[in-house]
N, C-alpha and C positions, 0 to 999 in steps of 0.2 A: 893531795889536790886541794885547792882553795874553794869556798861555798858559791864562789860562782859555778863552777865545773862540777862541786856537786848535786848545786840544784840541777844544774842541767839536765847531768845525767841518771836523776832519779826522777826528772820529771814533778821538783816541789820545790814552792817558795822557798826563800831567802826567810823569809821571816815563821814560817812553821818549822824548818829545820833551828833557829834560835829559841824556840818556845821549847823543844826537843829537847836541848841541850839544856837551859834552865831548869826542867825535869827531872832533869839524872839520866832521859831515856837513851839519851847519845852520848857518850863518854867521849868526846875529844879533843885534839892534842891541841893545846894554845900557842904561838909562839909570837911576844909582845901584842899586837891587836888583832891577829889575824888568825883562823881555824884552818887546821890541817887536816884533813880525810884521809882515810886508810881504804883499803879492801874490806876491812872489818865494817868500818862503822857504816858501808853499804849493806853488809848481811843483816848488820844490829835493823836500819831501817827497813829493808826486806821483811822481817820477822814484827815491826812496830804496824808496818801498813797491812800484814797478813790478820795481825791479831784484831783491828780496828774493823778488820773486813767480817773477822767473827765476833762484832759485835761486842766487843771489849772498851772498857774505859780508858782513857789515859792513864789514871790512876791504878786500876787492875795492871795496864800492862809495864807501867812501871816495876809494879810487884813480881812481875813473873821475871822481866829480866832479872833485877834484883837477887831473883831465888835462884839463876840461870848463872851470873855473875860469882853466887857462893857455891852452886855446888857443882855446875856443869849440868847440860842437856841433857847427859846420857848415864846419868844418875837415878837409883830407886827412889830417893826422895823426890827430886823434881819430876819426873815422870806420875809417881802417885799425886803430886799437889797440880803439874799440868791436866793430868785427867779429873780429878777434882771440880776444876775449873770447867773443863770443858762440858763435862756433865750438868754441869750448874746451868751454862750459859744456856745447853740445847736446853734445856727445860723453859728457861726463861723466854729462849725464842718461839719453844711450843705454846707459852702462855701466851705470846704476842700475837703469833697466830690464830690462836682460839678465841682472842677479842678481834682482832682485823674480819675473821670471819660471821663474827656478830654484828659489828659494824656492817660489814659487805649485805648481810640478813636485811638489816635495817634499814641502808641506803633502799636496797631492791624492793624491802615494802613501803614506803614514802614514795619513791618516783612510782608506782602502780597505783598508791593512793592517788597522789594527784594528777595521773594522767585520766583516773577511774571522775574523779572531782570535773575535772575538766570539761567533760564527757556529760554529766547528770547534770552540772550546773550551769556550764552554758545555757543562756535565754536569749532570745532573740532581742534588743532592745531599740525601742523607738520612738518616735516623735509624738509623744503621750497627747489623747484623743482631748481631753481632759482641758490641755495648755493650749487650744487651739486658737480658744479666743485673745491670748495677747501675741497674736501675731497681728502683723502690719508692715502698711509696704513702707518702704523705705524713703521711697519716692514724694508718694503723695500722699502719704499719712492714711490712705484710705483702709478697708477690709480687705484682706488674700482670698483667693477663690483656690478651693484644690479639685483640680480635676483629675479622677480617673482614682488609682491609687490599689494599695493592699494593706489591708488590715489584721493583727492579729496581738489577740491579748490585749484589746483597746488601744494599740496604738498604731499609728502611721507606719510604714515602713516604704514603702515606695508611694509617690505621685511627682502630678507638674504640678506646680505652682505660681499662681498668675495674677493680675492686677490691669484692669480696665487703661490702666494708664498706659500701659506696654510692660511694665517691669514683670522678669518672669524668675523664677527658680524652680528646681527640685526638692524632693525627697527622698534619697538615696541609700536602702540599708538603714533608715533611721535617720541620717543625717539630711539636715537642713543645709544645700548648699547653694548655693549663688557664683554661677560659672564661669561670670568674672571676675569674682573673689577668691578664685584658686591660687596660689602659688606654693610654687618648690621652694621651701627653707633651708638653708644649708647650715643650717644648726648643729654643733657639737653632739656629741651623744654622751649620756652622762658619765662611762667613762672617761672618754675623752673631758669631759672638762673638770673631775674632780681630778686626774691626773697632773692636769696644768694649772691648777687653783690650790692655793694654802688652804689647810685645816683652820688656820686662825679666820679664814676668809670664809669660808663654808661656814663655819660656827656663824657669823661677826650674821649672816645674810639668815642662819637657824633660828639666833635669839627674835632676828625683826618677824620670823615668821610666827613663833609662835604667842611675839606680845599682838599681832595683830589678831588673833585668834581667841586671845584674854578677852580684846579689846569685843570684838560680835560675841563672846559668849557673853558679855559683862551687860549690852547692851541690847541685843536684838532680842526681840518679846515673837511672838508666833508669825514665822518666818514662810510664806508660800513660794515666792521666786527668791534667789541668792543666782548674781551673774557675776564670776569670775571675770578678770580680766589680767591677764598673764602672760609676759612673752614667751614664757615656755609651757602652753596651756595644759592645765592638769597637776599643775608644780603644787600650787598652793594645797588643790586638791585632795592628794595622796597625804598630805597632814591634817587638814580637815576633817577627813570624810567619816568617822568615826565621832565626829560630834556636830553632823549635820543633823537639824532641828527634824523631828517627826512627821513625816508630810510636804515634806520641802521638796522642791525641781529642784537641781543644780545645773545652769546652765553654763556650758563652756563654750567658747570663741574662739576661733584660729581662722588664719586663711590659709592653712598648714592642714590639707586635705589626711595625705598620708600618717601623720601625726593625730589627729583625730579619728582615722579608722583604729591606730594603734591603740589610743586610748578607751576609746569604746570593748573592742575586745578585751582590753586586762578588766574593765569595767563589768560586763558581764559574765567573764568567771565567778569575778569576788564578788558582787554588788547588785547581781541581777534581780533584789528586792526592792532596789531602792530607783527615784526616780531622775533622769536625766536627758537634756534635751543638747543634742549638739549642732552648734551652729557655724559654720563654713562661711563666713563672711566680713568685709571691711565694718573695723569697729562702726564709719559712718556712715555705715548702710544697712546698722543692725533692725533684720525686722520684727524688732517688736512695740509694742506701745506705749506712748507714753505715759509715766505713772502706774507702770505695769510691776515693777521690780520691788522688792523687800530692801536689798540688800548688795551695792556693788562693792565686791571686792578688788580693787587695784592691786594687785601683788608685784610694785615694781616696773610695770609698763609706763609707765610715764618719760622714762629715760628716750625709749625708741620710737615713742606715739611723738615727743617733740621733735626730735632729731630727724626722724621721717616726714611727718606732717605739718611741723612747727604751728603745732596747736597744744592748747593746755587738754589732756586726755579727760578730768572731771565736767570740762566745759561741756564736752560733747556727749557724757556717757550720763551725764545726771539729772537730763529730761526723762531718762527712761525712769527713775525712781519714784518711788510713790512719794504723797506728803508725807514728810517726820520720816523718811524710809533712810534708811544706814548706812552712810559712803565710808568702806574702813580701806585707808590707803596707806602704802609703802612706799615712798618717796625717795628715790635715789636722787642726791643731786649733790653739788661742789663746793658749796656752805652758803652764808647769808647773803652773801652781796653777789651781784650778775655780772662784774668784774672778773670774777672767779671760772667766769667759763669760757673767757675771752674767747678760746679759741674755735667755739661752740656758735653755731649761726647767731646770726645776728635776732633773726625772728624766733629758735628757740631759746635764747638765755636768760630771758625772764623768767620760762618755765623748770630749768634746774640750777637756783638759787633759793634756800629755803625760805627768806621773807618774802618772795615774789609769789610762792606757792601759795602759803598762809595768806596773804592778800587777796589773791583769787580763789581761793575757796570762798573767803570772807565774802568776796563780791559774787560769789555764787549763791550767796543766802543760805549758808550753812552756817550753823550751830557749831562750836564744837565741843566735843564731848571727852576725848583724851589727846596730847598732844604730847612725843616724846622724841628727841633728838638723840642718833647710836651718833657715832665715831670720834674722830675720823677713823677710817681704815683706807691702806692701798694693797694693791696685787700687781702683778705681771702677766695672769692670765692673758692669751690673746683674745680671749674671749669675753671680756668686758668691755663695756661702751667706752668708759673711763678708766683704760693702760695705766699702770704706773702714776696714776693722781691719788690726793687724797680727797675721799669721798664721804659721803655720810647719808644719814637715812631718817630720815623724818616720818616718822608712826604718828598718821591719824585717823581719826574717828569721829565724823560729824553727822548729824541728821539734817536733813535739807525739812527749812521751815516752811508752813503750810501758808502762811502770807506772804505778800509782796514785798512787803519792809525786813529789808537787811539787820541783821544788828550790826550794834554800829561799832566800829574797830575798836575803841579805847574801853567798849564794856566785856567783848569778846576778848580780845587781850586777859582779859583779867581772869577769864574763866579756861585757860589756857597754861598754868603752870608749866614752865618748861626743865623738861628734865635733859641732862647729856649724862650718856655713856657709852662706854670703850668698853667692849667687849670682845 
């Protein structure tokens, strides 16, 4: 028979049956390009998939045919050197098993551990009694009133929340929300989107996170508020959270309700020491005060806050910042010139070109304090703003000045060294 008919009918590749025969493990008949099969060399296989089945090498079972080929099956030699083998192997399988069941030991104390963890260290967490004073409506800048509520561990966990003006929210579980600030995100799940995103691209988005992270350790001095701002809130976070400053709130922002219950609970398994306030609201109807904040972190929302809002996202988020207080941002955008985004509204393409950004920080009265240009890079993900473009990422780090007066472009420039890299 030909190796069509006998993969067939043994049920294996075409190309494992040639590895076979390279071997030595299948002995057969050539004639000019083509392989000829026997009855035999089905039993030869028969006997290679038996042997594979007990755990035998390629190389082992080459030996045995081998030994089978010189002396015959039914042979005292081969029969002493087949049991030889076989005794070897149960051992080896009993070795296998006496670790697999160590492992199994060990698996079963770890998931006890941390369901036991789970259990003890759960805490309740909530809108810390503490932080109450930089709330503010959103509205009319005035003081929030809380009526009614529950307390425990000094902090908030249920109340209403209200303002003379009409503006009202909740206190829910902890979270701060604003009930026409809810929406359903239909966001990827991190499977899902490292499945569909290159490694070069996850790196290329890793390096920008953690120079921005250089960048607030290098620069932020004693830090009380740090407000994230994140299209996938909590992202930057989980890299973070391990060298958040001593005493520090961490406040996070979504209007991604379900998503910030999620994050709260991984929160208070791991982290129920530490403090944090979450808030359920449109970035431009965050209620807090102004000059309230240490420290905003941009992690890359600028892409969606334009593309949505067609606003520049520092315009709106860096009244909340105190004087000399830290805007360290991630700048996704399509290079220097606003040409570049042609395809990209008309009202947001000033906002993802990188000299349009630098410009309007500039005219935001910031300082800057590091400035560093990654790529380009592109992906296929469907789950990027920018498909199949090349994109780039702009790292900075300014302090917003205590005065009125700008500095002026051509001395900020200079204090602005730009770096590129492809990572």
């Amino acid at each position: 028979m030909r190796i069509g008919e006998f993969s067939k009918r043994n049920n294996i590749t075409q190309d494992a049956i040639r590895h076979y025969i390279d071997l030595g493990l299948l002995v057969v008949e050539k004639q000019g390009s083509h392989y000829y099969f026997t009855e035999e060399n089905c039993c030869d296989l028969q006997k290679i998939m038996m042997l594979k089945e007990l755990d035998f090498t390629l190389s082992e079972i080459q030996t045995i045919l081998c030994f089978n080929r010189l002396e015959g099956e039914r042979s005292n030699d081969f029969r002493r050197f087949l049991l030889s083998l076989l005794e070897r192997n149960r051992a080896r399988v009993n070795q296998k098993l006496q670790k697999f069941n160590e492992i199994e030991k060990i698996l079963k104390q770890k998931i006890q551990e941390l369901s036991r963890e789970e259990k003890e260290r759960s805490r309740v967490m909530g809108f810390p009694l503490s932080s109450l004073s930089i709330l503010c409506c959103p509205s009319c800048k005035h003081q929030l009133h809380i009526g009614g509520g529950t307390i425990e561990n000094h902090m908030l966990l249920n109340a209403d929340v209200f303002c003379e003006c009409g503006y009202g929210a909740i206190v829910e579980d902890g979270i701060f929300i604003d009930r026409h600030a809810v929406k359903k995100r239909t966001m990827p799940s991190k499977q899902e989107f490292l499945e569909s995103t290159s490694p070069h691209y996850i790196n290329f988005m890793y390096n920008g996170t953690t120079t921005l992270m250089a960048y607030i350790h290098k620069h932020a001095r004693h830090s009380e508020y740090i407000l994230e701002l994140d299209h996938c809130v909590g992202r930057f976070l989980m890299q973070y959270i391990d060298q958040i400053p001593e005493g520090c709130t961490y406040i996070l922002l979504s209007t991604d309700l379900d998503r910030l219950r999620e994050l709260k609970h991984n929160l208070q398994l791991q982290y129920s020491e530490m403090s944090f306030i979450f808030l359920c609201s449109e970035l431009k109807q965050i209620p807090l005060a102004s000059g309230s904040i240490d420290i905003i972190v941009n992690h890359g929302m600028n892409i969606q806050y334009a593309l949505s809002e067609k606003k520049f996202l520092p315009a709106v988020a860096s009244p909340l910042l105190k004087p000399m207080g830290l805007f360290a941002g991630a700048f996704w955008h399509l290079g220097i010139r606003s040409g570049t985004g042609i395809h990209n509204p008309m009202e947001a393409r000033d906002y993802l070109c990188r000299n349009e950004i630098i410009k309007s920080m500039e005219e935001l009265n910031f300082s800057s304090l590091n400035l560093e240009d990654f790529g380009p890079v592109k992906d296929s993900s469907p789950y990027l703003a920018f498909k199949d473009k090349e994109q780039y990422l702009t790292l900075y780090a300014g302090i917003r000045n205590s005065s009125n007066e700008a500095v002026s472009r051509n001395a900020a420039r200079e204090l602005w060294p730009t770096k590129h890299k492809i990572s």
